[in-house]
N, C-alpha and C positions, 0 to 999 in steps of 0.2 A: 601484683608482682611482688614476690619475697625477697630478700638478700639477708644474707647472713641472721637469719631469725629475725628479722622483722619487717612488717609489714610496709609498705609506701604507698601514699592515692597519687595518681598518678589526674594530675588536670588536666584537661581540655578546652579551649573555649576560642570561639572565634571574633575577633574585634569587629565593631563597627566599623568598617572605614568611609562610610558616609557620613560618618557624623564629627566634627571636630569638637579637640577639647572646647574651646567656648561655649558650642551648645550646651555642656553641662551645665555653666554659668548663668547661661540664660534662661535655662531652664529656672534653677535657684530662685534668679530674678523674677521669674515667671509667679513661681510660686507666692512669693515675697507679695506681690504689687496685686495677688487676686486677693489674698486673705487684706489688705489695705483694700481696695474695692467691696471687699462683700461687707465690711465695718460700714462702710458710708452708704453704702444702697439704699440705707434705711431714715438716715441721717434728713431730717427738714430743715428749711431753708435758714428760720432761723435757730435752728442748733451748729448749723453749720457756721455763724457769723456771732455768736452768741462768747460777747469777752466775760469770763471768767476770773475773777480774781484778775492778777496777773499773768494769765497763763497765755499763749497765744490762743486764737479760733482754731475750730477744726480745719477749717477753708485756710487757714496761716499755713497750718501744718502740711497740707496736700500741695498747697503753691510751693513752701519750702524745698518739700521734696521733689518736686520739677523742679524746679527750679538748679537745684545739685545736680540733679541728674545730669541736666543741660550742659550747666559747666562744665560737666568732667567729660561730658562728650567730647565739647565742640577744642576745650581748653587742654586737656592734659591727655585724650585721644586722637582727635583729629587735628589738633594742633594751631586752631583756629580762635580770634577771640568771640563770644558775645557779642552778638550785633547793634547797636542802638536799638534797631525794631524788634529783636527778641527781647533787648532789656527795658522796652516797652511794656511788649505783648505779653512777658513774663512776670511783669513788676518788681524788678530788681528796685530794689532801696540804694543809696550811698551809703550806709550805714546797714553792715550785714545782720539784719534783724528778721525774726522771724513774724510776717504782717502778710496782710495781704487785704484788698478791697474788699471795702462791706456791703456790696452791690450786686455783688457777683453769685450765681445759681449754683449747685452744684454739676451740672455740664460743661462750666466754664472750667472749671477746674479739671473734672475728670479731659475733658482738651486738653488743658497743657501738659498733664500727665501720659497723656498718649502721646503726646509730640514728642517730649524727648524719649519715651521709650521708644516710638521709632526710627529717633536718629541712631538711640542705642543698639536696637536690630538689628539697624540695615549696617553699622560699624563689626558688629560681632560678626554677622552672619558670612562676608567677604574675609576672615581673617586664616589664615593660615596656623595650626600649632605650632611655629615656632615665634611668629607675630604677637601671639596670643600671649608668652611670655618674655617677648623681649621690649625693656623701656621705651617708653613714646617720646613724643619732643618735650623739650623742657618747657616746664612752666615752673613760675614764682609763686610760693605758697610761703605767707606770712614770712615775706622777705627773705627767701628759701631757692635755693635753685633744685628742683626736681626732677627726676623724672619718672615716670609710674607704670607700670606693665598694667597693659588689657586685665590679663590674670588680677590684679592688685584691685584695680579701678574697680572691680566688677564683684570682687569683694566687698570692697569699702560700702559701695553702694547698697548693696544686700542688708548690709550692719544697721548702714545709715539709715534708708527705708525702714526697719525694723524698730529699731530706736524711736522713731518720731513714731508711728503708728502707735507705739503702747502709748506713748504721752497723748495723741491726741483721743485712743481710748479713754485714758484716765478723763479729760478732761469730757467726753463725753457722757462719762458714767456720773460725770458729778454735777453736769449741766443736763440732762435729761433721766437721768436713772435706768438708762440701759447699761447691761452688762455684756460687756465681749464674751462672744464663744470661745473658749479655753478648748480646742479636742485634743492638745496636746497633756491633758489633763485626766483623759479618756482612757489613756494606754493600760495594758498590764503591768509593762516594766514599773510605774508607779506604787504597785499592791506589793510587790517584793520584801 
């Protein structure tokens, strides 16, 4: 199509409308938690529980990150607190520190990571795009009154996951001398 000498592309495209904005997010999250999974696949029992320096364990690191997970589900999502028996079965500290039992397999871990990824699931998967970015119920963050969108929560999370995962890399690489696969390292845009 011309107009007055010059040229215009003219778009097309047709929406998913099966799909809601969250699945994006969870998809992200998807990604996020398999590149964490295929780091530890490999990971023995005791490299998994193996204290370094002062660094947390790798096993600290994977409980941590359930563990947040949890929170922001059950706390700043569904509006709910922490149950005594999740802050059992999870190993919450009174002292928010990043530990976790020196007993425990890598199964046990990769469990609680699945549990709250599927309370995070089953919260996205029900949510409507407008749900998706309007505030949830308040919660108290470092004597803060909050409130955080789906959208937000599901970010943070993505950040958060990421963040621990290279630390517990690092500390992998320095307590057994394996090296994380970098494929973001692979690209062309790199050689430019």
């Amino acid at each position: 199509m011309k107009r007055k000498g010059r040229l215009f592309m003219m778009e097309k495209t047709l929406g998913n409308y099966d799909v809601h904005d969250s699945s994006h997010g969870l998809q992200a999250l998807k990604e996020t938690r398999e590149k964490l999974l295929s780091m530890v696949s490999r990971v023995e029992s005791q490299e998994l529980n193996y204290k370094y320096s002062s660094f947390p364990t790798v096993g600290a690191y994977l409980l941590h990150i359930a563990q947040i997970e949890l929170w922001w589900a059950k706390n700043a999502l569904i509006g709910e607190s922490v149950t005594e028996e999740e802050m059992k079965k999870f190993y919450f500290q009174e002292k928010q520190i990043i530990s976790a039992p020196d007993d425990k397999e890598l199964s046990w871990f990769l469990a609680r990571l699945a549990e709250s990824r599927d309370l995070i699931r089953d919260y996205f998967n029900r949510l409507s795009d407008v749900e998706y970015r309007k505030p949830g119920p308040e919660v108290i963050v470092n004597g803060e009154r909050h409130a955080y969108s789906p959208e937000w929560v599901i970010s943070h999370l993505i950040d958060h996951e990421a963040y621990h995962r290279g630390q517990a890399a690092m500390v992998l690489k320095m307590v057994s001398g394996q090296r994380e696969d970098w494929e973001h390292f692979n690209t062309p845009y790199l050689s430019l």
